[in-house]
VEXROLO-410535 format. One line per field, with one value per residue (C-alpha): x, y, z; residue number from 0. Coordinates in nm, 4 decimals, always signed. Example, Ala and Ser with C-alpha at 12.3 -4.5 7.8 and 13.67 -1.06 7.14 Angstrom:
! VEXROLO-410535
X	(+1.2300;+1.3670)
Y	(-0.4500;-0.1060)
Z	(+0.7800;+0.7140)
pos	(0;1)
This chain:
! VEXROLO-410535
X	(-1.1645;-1.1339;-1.4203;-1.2925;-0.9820;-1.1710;-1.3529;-1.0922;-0.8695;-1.2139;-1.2571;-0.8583;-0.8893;-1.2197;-1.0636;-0.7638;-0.9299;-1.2210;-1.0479;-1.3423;-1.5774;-1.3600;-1.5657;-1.8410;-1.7036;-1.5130;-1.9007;-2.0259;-1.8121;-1.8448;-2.1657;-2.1268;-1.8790;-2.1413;-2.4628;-2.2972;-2.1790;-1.8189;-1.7990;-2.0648;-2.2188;-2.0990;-1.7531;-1.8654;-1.7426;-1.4100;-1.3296;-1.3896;-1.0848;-1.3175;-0.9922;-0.8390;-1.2426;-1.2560;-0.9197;-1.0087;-1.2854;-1.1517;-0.8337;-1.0000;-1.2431;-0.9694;-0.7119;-1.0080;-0.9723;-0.6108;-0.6466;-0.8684;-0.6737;-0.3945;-0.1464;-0.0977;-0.0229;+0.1990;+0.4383;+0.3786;+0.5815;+0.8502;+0.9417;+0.9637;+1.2078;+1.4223;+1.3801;+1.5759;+1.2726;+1.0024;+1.2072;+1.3565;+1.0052;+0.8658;+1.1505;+1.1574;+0.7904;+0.8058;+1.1272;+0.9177;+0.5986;+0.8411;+0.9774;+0.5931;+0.5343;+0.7980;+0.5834;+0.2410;-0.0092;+0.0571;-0.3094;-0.3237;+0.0198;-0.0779;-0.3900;-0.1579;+0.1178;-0.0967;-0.2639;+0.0947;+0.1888;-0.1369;-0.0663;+0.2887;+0.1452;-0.0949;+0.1780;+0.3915;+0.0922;+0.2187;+0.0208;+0.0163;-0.0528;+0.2955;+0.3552;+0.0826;+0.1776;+0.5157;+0.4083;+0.1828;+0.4500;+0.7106;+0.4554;+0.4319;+0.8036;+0.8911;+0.6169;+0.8599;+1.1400;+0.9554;+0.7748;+0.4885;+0.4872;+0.2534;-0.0090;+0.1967;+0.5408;+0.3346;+0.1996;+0.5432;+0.6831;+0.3738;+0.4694;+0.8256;+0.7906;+1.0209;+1.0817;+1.0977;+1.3921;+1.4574;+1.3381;+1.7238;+1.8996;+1.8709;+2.0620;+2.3921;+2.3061;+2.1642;+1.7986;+1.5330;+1.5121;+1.8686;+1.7168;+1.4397;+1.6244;+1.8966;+1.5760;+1.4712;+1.8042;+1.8081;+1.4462;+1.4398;+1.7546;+1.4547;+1.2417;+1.4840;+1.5226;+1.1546;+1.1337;+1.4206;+1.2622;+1.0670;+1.3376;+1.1426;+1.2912;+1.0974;+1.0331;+1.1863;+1.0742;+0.6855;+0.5353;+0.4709;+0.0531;-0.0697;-0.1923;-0.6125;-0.5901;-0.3732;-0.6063;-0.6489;-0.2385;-0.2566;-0.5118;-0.3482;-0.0389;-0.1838;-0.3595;+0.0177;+0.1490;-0.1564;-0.1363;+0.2859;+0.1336;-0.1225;+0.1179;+0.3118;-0.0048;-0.0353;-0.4150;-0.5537;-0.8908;-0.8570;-0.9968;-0.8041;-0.6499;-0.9723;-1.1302;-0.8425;-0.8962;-1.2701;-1.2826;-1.0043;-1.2402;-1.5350;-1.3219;-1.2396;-1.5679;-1.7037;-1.4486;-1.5128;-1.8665;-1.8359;-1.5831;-1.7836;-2.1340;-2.1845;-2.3837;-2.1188;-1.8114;-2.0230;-2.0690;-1.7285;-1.5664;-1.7883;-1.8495;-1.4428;-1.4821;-1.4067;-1.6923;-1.5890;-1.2418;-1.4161;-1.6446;-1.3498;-1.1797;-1.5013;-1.5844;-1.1871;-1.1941;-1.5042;-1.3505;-1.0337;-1.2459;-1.3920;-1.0900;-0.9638;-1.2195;-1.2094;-0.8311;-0.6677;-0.4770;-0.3435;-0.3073;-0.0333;+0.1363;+0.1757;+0.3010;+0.5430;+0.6511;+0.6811;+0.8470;+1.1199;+1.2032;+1.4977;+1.6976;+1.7677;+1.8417;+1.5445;+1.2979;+1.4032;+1.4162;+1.0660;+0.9293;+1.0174;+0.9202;+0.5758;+0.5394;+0.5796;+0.3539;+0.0844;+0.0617;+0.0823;-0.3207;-0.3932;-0.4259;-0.1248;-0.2518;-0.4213;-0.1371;+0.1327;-0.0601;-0.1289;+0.2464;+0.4174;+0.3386;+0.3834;+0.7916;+0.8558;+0.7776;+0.9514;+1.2722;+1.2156;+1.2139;+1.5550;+1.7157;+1.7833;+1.6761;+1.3769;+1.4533;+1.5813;+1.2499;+1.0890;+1.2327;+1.1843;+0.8505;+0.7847;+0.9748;+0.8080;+0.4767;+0.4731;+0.6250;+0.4120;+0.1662;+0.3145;+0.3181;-0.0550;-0.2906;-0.5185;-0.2372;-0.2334;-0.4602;-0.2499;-0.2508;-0.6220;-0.6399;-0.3965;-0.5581;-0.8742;-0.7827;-0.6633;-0.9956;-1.1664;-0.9599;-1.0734;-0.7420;-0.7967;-0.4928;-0.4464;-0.2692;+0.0485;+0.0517;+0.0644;+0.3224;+0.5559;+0.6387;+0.4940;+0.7056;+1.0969;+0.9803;+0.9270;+1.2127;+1.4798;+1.3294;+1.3311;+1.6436;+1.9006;+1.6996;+1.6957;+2.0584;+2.0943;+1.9181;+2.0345;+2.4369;+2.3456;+2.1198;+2.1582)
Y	(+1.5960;+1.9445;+1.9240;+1.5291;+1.7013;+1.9696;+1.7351;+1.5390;+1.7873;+1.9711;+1.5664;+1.5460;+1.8807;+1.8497;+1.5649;+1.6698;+1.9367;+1.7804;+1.4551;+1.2858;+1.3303;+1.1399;+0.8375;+1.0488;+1.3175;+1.0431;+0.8235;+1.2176;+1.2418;+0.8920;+0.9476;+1.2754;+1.0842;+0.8262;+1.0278;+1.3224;+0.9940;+1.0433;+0.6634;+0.5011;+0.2102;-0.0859;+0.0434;+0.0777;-0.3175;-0.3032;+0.0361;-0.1239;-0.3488;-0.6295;-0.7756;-0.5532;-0.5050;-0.8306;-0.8642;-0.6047;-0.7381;-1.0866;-0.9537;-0.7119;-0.9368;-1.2135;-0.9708;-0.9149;-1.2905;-1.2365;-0.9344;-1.1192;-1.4101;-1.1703;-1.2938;-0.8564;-0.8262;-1.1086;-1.0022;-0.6163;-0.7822;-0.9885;-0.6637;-0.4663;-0.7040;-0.6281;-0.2548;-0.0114;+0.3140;+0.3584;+0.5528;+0.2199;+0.0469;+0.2563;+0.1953;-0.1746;-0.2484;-0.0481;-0.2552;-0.5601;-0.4535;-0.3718;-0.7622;-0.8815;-0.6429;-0.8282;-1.1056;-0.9685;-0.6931;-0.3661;-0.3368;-0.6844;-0.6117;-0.3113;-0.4650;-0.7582;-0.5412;-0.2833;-0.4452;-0.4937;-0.1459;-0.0368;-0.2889;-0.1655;+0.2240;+0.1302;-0.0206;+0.2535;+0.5410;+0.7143;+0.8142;+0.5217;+0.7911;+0.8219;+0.4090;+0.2796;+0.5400;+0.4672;+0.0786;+0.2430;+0.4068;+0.1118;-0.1401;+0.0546;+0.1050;-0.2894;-0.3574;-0.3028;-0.5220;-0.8530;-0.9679;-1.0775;-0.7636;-0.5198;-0.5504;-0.2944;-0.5013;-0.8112;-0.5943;-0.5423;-0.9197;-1.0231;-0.7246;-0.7269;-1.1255;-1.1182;-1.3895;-1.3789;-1.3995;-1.1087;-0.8509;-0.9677;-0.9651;-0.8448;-0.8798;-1.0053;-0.6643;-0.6083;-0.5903;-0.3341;-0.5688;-0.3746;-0.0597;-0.0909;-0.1819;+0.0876;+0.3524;+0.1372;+0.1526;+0.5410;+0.5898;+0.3937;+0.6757;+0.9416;+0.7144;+0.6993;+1.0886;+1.1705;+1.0022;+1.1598;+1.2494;+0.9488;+0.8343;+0.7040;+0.3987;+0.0171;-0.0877;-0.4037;-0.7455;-0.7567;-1.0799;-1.1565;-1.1490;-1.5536;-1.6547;-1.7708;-1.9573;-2.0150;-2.0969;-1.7245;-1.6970;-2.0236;-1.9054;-1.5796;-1.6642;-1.9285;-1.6114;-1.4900;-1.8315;-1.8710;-1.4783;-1.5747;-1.8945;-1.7498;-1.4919;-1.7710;-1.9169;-1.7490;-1.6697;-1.6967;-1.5014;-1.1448;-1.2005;-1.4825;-1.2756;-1.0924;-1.5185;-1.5995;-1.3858;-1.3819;-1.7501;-1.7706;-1.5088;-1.7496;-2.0735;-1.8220;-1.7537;-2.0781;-2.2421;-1.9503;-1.9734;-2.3734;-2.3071;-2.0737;-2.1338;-1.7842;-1.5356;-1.2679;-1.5058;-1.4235;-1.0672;-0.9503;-0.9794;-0.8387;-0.5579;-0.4998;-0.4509;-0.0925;+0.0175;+0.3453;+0.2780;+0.0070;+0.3322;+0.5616;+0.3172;+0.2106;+0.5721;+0.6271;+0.3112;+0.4721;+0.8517;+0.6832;+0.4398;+0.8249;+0.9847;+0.7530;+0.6457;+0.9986;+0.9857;+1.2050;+0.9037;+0.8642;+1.2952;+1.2535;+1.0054;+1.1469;+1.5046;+1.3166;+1.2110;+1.5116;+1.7066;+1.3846;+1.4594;+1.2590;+1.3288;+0.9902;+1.1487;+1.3886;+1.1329;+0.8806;+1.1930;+1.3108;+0.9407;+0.8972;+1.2334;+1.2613;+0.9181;+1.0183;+1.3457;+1.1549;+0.8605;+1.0865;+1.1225;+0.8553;+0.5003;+0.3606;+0.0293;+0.2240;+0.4921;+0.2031;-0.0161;+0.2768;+0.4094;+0.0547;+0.0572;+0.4169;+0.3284;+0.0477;+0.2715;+0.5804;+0.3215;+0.1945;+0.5545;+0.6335;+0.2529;+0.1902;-0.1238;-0.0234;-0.1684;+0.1847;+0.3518;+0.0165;+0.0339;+0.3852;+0.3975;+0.1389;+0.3230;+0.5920;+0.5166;+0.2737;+0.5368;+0.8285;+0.6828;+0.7490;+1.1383;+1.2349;+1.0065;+0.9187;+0.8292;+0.4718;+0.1832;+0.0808;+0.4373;+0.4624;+0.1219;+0.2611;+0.5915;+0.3751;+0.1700;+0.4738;+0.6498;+0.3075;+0.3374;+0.7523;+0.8451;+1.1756;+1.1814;+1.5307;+1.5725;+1.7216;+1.4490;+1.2064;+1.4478;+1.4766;+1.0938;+1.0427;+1.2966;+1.2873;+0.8909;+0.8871;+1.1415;+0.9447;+0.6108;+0.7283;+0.9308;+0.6255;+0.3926;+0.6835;+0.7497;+0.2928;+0.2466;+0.5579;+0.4316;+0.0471;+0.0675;+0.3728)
Z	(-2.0377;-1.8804;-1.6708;-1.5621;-1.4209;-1.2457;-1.0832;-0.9986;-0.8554;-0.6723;-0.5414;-0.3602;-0.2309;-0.0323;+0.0830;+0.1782;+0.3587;+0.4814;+0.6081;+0.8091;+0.5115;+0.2567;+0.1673;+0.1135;-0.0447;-0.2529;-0.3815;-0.4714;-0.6575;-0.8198;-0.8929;-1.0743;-1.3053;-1.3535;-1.3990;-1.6228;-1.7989;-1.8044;-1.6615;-1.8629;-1.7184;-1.8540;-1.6984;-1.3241;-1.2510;-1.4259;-1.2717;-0.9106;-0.7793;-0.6061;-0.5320;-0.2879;-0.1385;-0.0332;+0.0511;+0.3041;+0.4419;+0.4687;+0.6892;+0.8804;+1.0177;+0.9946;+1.2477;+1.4668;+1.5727;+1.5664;+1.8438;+2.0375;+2.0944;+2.2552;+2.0198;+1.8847;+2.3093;+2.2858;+1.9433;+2.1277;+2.4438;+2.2626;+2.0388;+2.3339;+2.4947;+2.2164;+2.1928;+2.4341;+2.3338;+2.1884;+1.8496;+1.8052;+1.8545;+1.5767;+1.3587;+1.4052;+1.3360;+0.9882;+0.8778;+1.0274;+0.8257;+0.4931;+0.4818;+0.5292;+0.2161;-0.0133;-0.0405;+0.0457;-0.0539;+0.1144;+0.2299;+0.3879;+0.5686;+0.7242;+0.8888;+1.0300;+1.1651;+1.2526;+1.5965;+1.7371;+1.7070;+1.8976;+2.1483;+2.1958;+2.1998;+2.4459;+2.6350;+2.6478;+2.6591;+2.3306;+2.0112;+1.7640;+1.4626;+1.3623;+1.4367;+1.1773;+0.9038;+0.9374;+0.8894;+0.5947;+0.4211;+0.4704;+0.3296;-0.0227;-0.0241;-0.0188;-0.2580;-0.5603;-0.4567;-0.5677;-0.8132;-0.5359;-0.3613;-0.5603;-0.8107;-1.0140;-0.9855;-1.0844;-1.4181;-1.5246;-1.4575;-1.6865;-1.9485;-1.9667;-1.9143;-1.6117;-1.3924;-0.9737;-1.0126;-1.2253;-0.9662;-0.7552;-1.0719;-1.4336;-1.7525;-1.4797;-1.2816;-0.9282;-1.0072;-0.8361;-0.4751;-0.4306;-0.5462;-0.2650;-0.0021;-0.0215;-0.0179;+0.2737;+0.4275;+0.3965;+0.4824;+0.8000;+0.8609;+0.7979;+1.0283;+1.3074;+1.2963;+1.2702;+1.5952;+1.7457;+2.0399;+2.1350;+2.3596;+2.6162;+2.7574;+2.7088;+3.0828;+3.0490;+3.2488;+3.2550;+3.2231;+2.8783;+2.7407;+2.7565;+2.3769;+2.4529;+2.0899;+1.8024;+1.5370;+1.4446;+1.4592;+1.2132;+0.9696;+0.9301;+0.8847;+0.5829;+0.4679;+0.4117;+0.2449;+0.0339;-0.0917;-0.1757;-0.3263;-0.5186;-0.6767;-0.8753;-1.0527;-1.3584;-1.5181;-1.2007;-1.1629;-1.0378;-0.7163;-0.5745;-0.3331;-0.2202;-0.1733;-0.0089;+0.2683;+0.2849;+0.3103;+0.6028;+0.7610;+0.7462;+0.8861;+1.1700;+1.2372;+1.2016;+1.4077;+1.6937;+1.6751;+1.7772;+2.0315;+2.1916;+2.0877;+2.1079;+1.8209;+1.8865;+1.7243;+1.4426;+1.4846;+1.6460;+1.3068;+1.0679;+1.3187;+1.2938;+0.8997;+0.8586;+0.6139;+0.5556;+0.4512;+0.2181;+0.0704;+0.0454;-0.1901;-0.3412;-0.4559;-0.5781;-0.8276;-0.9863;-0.9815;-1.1813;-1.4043;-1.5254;-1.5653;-1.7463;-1.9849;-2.0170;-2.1426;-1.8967;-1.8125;-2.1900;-2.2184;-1.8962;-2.0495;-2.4178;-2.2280;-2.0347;-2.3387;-2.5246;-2.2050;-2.2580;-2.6362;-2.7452;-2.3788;-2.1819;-1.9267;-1.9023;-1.9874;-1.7445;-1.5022;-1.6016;-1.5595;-1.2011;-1.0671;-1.2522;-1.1485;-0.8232;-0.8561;-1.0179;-0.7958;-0.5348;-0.6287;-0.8913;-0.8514;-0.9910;-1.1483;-1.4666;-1.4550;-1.4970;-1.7425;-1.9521;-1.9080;-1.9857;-2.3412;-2.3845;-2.2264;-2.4795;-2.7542;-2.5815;-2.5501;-2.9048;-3.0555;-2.8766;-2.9580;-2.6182;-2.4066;-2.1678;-1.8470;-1.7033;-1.7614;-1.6553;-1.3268;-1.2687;-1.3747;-1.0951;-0.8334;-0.9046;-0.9337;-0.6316;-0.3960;-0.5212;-0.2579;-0.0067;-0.0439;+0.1083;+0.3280;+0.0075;-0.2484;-0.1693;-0.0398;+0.2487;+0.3465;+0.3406;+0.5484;+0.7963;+0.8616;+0.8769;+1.1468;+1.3531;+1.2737;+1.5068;+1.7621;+1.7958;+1.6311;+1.3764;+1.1190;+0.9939;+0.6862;+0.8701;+1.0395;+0.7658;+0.5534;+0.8500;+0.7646;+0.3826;+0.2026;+0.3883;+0.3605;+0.0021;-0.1280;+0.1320;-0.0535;-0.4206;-0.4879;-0.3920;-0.6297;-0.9175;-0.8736;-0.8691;-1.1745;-1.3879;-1.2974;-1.3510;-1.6383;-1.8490)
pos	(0;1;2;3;4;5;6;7;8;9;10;11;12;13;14;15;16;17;18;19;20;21;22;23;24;25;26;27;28;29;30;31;32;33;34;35;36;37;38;39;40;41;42;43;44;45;46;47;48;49;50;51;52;53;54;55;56;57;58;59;60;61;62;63;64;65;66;67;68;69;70;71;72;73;74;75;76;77;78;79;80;81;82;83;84;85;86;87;88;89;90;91;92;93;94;95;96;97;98;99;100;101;102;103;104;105;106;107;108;109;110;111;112;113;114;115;116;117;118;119;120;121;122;123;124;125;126;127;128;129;130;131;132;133;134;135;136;137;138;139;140;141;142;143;144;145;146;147;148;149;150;151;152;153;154;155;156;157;158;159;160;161;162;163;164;165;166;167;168;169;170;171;172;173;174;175;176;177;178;179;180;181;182;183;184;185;186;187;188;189;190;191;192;193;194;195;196;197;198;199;200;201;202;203;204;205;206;207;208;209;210;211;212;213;214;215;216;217;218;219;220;221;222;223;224;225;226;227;228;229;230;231;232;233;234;235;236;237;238;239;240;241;242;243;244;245;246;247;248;249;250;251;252;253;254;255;256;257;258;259;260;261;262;263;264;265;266;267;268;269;270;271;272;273;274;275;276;277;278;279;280;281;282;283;284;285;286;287;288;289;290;291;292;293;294;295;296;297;298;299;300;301;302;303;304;305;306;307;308;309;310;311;312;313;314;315;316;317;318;319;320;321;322;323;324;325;326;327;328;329;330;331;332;333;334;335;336;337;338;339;340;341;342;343;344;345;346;347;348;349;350;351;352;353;354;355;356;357;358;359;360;361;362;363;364;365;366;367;368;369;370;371;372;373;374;375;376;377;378;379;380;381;382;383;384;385;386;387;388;389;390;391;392;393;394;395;396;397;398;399;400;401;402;403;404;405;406;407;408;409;410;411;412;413;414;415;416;417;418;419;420;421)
């Protein structure tokens, strides 16, 4: 277990510090865990999330048809009519990107929102780093405030047997939805200050971008009422999400390649799948498969416990800010699965009713992301996209936004849930 952590902390700091090497620094790694046998091999394929893989391939290719139909230039115009500068700009397309997130995976909302704000920056001739990870950072806030909205919120509906409807209200109180949007609320505050100085004004009255074709518009915005769809069918397999968006992708292309008879319909998309991104998160899934089957997973959760002793207070504390720590660097699907159990029996031990360490466990864990550029998916996919368009995203850069972001998000919803449900 000792070297396992070792490695994994050697892993996040050669990538924090060595930021345009991260997917490979990331499969090294991965395959240092494999050979030394620390993730044995009948574990590689349930360590790797296919799901959110193919999800990314399906809308990256899919948003590619989107871009070149102009409809990005189009939304880019009609939010700039609304706009007065370009702080305002920023701030409206991460609240825009948040209520996307509600309903759909962080990762896929990022790639849709994410060609408007270049459009816009390109517009206005201003850096789109701080737009997309403030769409980034947004999308993994508002993942908690449904039951839809994150693969971790969807693990605690199934455990804790909680309806949709549960997320708005619980037990006759405001449920975590509340909790999310006051942090969003306050954030978008942060937001609004980080980009104090962007007050350049929106020149107003251009003609608006003409649309070339709607069919990429229409298939991506089924890719969003499928994914909302998809969410309420229970025992569905774990890639239905990851299909859904692949095969969208290939009625895209199809239907291009007849419209245009043209080989590079074909190409155009799979050319605008961001391999590298795919091989960063590729090499992480295996890196946590090992630490886990190597129990460092199971060790945080049993010294969280410990650190809690019989203290409500203190635990519930201790839960949301090492859930915030840890997910600032581990995946949070296997740190939440492993912690849920772990909670119940915390809650039983005490004779209290779990939902307050529920809910901050999944506050905590689904904003830990958003404290460095490799602590969540969308994250990755954001700094990704930038990376194509010859955009370098240096840690300050992302921490400037990530950590005011998450603290502004997380202490409203800790201060909600400890006064509702303690």
């Amino acid at each position: 277990m000792v070297f396992a952590i070792c490695l994994f902390a050697a892993t996040y700091v050669l990538m924090l510090i060595f930021s345009k090497y991260r997917p490979y620094i990331a499969l090294g790694s991965a395959l240092i865990f494999i050979v030394t046998g620390m993730l044995p091999l009948n574990q590689i394929l349930d360590s790797i999330d296919f799901n959110v893989l193919l999800m990314i391939a399906g809308t990256m290719g899919l948003v590619q048809l989107f871009i070149d139909s102009k409809m990005p230039a189009l939304l880019a115009d009609l939010v700039m009519e609304k706009v007065p500068n370009v702080q305002m700009a920023a701030v409206a397309l991460a609240l825009f990107a948040g209520i996307i997130s509600a309903f759909v995976d962080n990762v896929a909302t990022v790639l849709m929102v994410a060609p408007i704000a270049l459009e816009i920056c390109k517009k206005l001739n201003t850096n789109p780093v701080p737009f997309i990870i403030g769409i980034a950072v947004s999308s993994n806030l508002q993942g908690a405030a449904t039951l839809v909205g994150d693969t971790t919120a969807i693990m605690l509906g199934s455990y804790a047997n909680m309806s949709f409807l549960d997320f708005f209200v619980y037990d006759g109180k405001p449920g975590i939805f509340f909790a999310v949007e006051l942090g969003a609320i306050v954030s978008a505050l942060i937001l609004a200050w980080l980009f104090r100085k962007e007050k350049a004004p929106v020149p107003k009255g251009t003609p608006r971008t003409k649309v070339n074709d709607y069919v990429p518009t229409v298939l991506l915005v089924g890719t969003i009422v499928l994914l909302i769809a998809a969410s309420f069918i229970s025992n569905k397999p774990d890639i239905t999400n990851g299909m859904i968006c692949v095969v969208l992708l290939l009625i895209g292309i199809i239907y291009t390649y007849f419209k245009k008879k043209d080989a590079s319909a074909v190409l155009a998309p799979l050319k605008a799948i961001d391999f590298e991104t795919i091989g960063l998160l590729f090499g992480l899934f295996l890196i946590i498969g090992g630490i886990t089957n190597m129990g460092v997973i199971d060790a945080a959760a049993d010294l969280l416990a410990k650190l809690g002793g019989g203290n409500i207070f203190l635990l519930y504390t201790i839960i949301v800010w090492a859930s915030v720590l840890i997910s600032a660097f581990i995946d949070n699907i296997p740190y939440v699965a492993t912690m849920l159990p772990v909670v119940t029996g915390l809650a039983s031990a005490l004779g209290i009713e779990p939902t307050l360490l529920y809910f901050g466990l999944l506050s905590g864990a689904t904003l830990g992301g958003n404290c460095t550029p490799i602590g969540a998916s969308a994250n990755i996919a954001g700094i990704g996209i930038l990376r194509k368009e010859g955009y370098e995203v240096k840690n300050k850069d992302f921490f400037r936004i990530g950590i005011p972001f998450t603290l502004a998000a997380i202490i409203p919803a800790y201060i909600y849930f400890w006064l509702l449900y303690h």
